[in-house]
NUNU-972945 format. One line per 3 residues: number of its first residue (from 0); their letters; for each residue x, y, z of C-alpha. Coordinates in steps of 0.02 Angstrom, whole numbers. Layout:
N
NUM = a = X:Y:Z | ...
END
This chain:
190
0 = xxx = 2508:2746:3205 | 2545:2761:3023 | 2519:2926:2927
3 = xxx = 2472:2946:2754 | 2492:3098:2649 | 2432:3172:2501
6 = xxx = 2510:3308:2422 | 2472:3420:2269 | 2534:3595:2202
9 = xxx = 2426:3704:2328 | 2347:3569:2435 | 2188:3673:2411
12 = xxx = 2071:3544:2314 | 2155:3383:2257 | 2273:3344:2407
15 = xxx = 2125:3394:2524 | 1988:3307:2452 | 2094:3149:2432
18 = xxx = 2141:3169:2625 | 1955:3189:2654 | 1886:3026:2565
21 = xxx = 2030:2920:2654 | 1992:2986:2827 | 1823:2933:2802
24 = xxx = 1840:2775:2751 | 1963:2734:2861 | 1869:2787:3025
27 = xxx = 1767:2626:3004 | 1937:2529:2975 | 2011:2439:3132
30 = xxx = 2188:2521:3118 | 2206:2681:3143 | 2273:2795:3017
33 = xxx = 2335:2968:3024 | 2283:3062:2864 | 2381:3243:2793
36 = xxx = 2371:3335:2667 | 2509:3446:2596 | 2539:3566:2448
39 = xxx = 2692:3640:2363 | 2644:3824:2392 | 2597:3943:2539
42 = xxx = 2518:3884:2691 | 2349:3960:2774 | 2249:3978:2611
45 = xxx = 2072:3885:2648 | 2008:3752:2500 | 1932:3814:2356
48 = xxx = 1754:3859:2357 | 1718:3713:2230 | 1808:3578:2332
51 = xxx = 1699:3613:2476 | 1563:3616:2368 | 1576:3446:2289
54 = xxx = 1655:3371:2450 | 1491:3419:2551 | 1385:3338:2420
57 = xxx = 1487:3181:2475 | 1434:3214:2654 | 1627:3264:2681
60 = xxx = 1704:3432:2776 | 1836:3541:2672 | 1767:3705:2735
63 = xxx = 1897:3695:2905 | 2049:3652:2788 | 2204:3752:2794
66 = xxx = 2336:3721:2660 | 2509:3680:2734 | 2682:3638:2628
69 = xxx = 2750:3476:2594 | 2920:3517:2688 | 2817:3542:2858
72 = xxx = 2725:3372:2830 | 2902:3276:2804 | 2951:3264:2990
75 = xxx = 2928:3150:3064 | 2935:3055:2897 | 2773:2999:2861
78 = xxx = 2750:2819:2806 | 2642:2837:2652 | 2675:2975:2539
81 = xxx = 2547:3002:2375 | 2558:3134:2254 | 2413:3183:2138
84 = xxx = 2546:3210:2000 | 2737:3151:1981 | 2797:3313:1991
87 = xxx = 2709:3319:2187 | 2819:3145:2225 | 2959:3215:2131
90 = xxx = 2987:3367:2238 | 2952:3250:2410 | 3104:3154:2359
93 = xxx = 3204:3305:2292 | 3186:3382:2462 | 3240:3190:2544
96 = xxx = 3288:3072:2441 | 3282:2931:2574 | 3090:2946:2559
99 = xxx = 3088:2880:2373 | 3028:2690:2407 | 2865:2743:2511
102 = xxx = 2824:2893:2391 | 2701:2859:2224 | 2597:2944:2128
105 = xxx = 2421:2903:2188 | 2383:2803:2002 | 2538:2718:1986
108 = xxx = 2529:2678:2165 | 2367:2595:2133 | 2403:2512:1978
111 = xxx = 2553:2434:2058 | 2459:2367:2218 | 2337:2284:2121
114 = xxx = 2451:2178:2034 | 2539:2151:2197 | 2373:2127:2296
117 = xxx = 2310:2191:2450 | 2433:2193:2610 | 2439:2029:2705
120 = xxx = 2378:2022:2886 | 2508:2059:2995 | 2613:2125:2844
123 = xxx = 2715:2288:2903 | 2681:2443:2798 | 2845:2477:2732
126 = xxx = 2872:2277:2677 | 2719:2304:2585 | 2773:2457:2506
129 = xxx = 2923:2356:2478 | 2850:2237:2384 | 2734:2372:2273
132 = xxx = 2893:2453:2226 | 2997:2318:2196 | 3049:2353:2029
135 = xxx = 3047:2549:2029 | 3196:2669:1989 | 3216:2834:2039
138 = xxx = 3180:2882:1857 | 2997:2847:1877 | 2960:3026:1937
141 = xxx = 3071:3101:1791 | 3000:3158:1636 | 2831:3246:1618
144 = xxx = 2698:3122:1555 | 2546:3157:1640 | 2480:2958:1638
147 = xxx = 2496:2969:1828 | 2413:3112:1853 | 2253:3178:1939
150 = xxx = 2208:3325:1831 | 2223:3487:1917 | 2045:3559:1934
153 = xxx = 2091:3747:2000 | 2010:3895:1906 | 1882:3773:1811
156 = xxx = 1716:3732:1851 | 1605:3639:1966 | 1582:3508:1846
159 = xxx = 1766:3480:1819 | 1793:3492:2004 | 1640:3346:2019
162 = xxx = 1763:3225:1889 | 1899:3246:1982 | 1823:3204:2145
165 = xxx = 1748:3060:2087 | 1888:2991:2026 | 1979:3028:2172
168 = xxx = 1843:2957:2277 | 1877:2781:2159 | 2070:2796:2175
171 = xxx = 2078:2826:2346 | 1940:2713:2386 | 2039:2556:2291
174 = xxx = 2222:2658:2382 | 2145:2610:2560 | 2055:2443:2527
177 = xxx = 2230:2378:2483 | 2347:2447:2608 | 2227:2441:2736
180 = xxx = 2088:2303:2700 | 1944:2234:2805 | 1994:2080:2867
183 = xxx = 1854:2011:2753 | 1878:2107:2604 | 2078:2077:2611
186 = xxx = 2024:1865:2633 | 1908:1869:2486 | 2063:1936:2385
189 = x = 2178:1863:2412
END
């Protein structure tokens, strides 16, 4: 079974609500999917208050959520690896560098699988991922633009916190319809 993880600075709103929105779509997809979150800080801390918030107006979960760090959620290796921000995927592939070609941010991830299109039935993961990445360095995670960023909500207000989980709800909605499409959805595109 494939896992997927998201990872973010404390893994206590973006990282977690992205993991929440992709494990809910993807219960009503036929492969199974196993979805993590992680976070570059201390483990045990619960979500924010506002991520639950805006997460149960979704009809989604958070309040159970535990933060963990990214070096606990590396082994095994898992096969997908998104960061809401390039510093996130930068530190993933400081810590092991073999992990580079299946880690993205989560917009440039996107971006590039749309131009690429949707995986191909019967398509393995990392030949897809292949293909995404075909033309990325290393140096795409150096540098500090924040184009490929989620914007960090923490300390602002429910409102913010709303944006951001809408457009992590689009993101990760468009992330999951084209690694793992509906047979009809992935025929129609392609």
């Amino acid at each position: 079974m494939p896992t997927l993880l998201f990872v973010c600075t404390g893994n206590l709103c973006r990282s977690p609500m992205a993991a929440t929105v992709a494990r809910n779509i993807l219960a009503g997809r036929a492969e199974e999917v196993t979805v993590i979150s992680a976070g570059l800080l201390r483990s045990g801390e619960p979500a924010t208050d506002e991520a639950v918030k805006v997460m149960r107006r979704r009809g989604l979960d958070l309040s159970t959520h535990r933060s963990r760090r990214v070096d606990d959620a590396l082994v095994p290796a898992p096969d997908l690896i998104v960061g809401m921000a390039r510093q996130h995927a930068r530190v993933v592939v400081d810590v092991i560098p073999g992990l580079f070609p299946r880690t993205f941010t989560l917009k440039d991830f996107v971006a590039r699988a749309r131009a690429e299109g949707p995986r191909r039935p019967g398509e393995a993961l990392d030949t897809y991922l292949a293909r995404v990445g075909m033309d990325r360095r290393l140096g795409a995670l150096v540098g500090m633009t924040s184009a490929d960023d989620v914007a960090d909500p923490i300390g602002c207000d429910l409102r913010t916190y709303e944006r951001c989980a809408s457009e992590i709800e689009a993101v990760v909605t468009t992330l999951i319809d084209l690694v793992w499409p509906e047979p009809g959805i992935q025929q129609a595109t392609t």
